[in-house]
N, C-alpha and C positions, 0 to 999 in steps of 0.2 A: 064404548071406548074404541079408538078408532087404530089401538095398536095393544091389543092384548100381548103380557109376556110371551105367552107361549106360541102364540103368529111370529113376533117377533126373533124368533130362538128358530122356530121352522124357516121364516126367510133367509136366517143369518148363518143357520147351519146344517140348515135342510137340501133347500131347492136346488143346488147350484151353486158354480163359483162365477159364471157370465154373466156380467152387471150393467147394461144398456145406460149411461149414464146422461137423458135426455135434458142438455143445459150445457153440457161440458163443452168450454173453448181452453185453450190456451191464455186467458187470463188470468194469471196467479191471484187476484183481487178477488174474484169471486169466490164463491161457499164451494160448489159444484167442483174447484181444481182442487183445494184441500181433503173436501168428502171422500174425493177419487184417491189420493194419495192414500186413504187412511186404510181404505177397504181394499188398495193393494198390498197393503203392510200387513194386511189378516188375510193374504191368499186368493182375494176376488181378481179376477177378470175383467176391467174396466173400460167398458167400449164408448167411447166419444161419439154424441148427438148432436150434429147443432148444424146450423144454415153451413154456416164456415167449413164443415167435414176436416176441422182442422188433426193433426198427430199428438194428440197429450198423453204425457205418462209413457210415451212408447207405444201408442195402442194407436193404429189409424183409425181415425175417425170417416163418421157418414153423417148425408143430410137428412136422415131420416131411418127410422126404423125399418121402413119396408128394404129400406140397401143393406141392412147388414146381410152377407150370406152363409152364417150359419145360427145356432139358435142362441136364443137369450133365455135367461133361468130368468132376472128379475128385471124390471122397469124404474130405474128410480130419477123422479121427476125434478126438476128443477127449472119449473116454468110458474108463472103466476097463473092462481088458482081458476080464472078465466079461461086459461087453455090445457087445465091438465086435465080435464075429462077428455078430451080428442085425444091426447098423449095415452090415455086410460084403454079407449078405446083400442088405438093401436096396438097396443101390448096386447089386449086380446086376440085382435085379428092376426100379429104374427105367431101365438099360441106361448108368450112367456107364461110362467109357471106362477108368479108375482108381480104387483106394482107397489112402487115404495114413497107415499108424500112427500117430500121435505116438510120441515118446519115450514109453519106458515103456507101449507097449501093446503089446501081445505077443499073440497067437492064433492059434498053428501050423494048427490045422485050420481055422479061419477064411483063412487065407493061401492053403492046397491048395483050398479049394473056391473061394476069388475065382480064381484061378490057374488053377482047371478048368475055370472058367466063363469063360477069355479075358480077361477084367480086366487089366492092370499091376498091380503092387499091392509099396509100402514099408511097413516095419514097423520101428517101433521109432526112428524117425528122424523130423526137423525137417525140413521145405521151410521157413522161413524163417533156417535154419542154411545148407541147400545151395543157396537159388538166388543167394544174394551170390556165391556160388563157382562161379559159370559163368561 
């Protein structure tokens, strides 16, 4: 399983409240501006990724992980499962504590090497579905 409870419970109330939110624009239409609202109503930190380096939620955004300059606790993806092993990657390389799937992103060997490299790491699952449920 690719989000046991209790990974889940350590990302959501363990690692960190800075949540690298890689997908997030200023589109209210998408998943990624809701998610973010949700996990700031429960205390997260939600930092905007995306080409655009657009302001969502109050939070200034970057076009990239390696520009944010301070640290991230978790990585949570909101790209199609084509590119979130590179997303995957990155959160290792800046030294996040977790990576977090969305629904619908899947990438088995992205999983085994966050996984090898020490990361937490859920796939395929919502934190703003599980953290109402703690």
């Amino acid at each position: 399983m690719y989000g046991d409870p209790a990974t889940i419970r350590k990302i959501l109330t363990e690692l960190g409240d800075t949540w690298a939110v890689v997908g997030l624009s200023g589109n209210q239409d998408r998943a990624a501006y809701g998610v973010a609202r949700v996990l700031q109503r429960f205390g997260k930190r939600v930092v905007p990724v995306h080409p655009k380096a657009e302001t969502v939620h109050g939070e200034r955004g970057y076009a990239s992980l390696e520009e944010i300059p301070f640290a991230v606790d978790v990585v949570d993806v909101f790209v199609n499962s084509g590119l979130a092993g590179e997303v995957a990657d990155r959160a290792v390389a800046i030294g996040a504590d977790a990576v977090w799937f969305q629904l619908g992103v899947v990438d088995e060997a992205a999983w085994a090497r966050t996984r090898q490299a020490g990361l937490e790491m859920v796939m395929d699952r919502c934190p703003a579905i599980e953290i109402p449920a703690l």
